[in-house]
N, C-alpha and C positions, 0 to 999 in steps of 0.2 A: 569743193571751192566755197560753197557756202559757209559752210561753218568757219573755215580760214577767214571770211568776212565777217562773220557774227563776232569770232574771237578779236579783231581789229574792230570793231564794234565798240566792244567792251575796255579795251585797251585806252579807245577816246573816251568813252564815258568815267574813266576816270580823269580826266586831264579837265573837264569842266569844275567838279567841287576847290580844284586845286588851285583853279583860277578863279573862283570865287571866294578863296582864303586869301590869296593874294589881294584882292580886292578891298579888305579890307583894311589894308597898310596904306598910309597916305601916300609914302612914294610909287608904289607899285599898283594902284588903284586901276587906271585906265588900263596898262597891261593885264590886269587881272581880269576885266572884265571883256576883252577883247579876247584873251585866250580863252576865257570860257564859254564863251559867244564862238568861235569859231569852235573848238571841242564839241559844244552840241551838235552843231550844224554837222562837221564830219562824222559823230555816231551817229545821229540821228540818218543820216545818206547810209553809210555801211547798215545798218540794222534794217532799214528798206529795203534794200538790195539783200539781206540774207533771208529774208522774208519771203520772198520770191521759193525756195525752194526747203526752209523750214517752219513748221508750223509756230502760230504767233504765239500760243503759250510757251511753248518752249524755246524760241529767240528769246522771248521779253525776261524769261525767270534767267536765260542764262546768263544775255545783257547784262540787266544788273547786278546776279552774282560776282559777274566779272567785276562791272564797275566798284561794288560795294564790296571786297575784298582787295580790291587793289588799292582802293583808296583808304581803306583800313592801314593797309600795310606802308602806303605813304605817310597816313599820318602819325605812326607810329615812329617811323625812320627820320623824317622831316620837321616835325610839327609837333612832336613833342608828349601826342596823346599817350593816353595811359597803355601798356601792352598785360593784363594781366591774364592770369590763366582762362579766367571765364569771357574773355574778349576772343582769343584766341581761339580759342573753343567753340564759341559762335561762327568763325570764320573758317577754321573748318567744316564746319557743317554747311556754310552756305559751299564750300568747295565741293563738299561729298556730294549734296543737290544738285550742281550742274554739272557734276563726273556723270551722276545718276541719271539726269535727262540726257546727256549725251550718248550713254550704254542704251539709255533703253528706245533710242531713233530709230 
């Protein structure tokens, strides 16, 4: 169950940068910073609670590999960032990282 949390953890940790991009558009400003405000608060509670029964180096590395792959991939999809081979490449590797702390629990 833990890790089912850590993973829902990570899930929100990407939903705060998202709302801090949003944030910067004047119509969407206050929404922006309200979903990202609320996005920490919920990872930050899940990542506590997974904490409880896995070790904090390895919640925190997976945390934000979650976070920082996802939000890779949203701003790639959304947002326009660049997607090139050596981007990709990095974000595999943060995946293979937390494949890797997860095998070796």
């Amino acid at each position: 169950m833990a890790w089912v949390l850590l993973i829902v953890a990570g899930l929100f940790e990407i939903g705060w940068p998202v709302g801090l991009k949003m944030a910067q558009q004047g119509e969407t400003r206050v929404t922006g910073i309200l979903l990202a405000i609320t996005f920490m608060a919920a990872s930050g509670f899940f990542l506590y609670l997974a904490q409880r029964d896995i070790p904090i180096g390895t919640s925190y590395a997976v945390w934000t590999g979650i976070g920082a792959a996802g939000t890779f991939i949203v701003g790639v999809m959304f947002y326009g960032d660049p997607g090139t081979l050596g981007r990709y490449l990095g974000v595999a590797l943060i995946v293979a990282g937390v494949a890797t702390l997860k095998l070796a629990h």
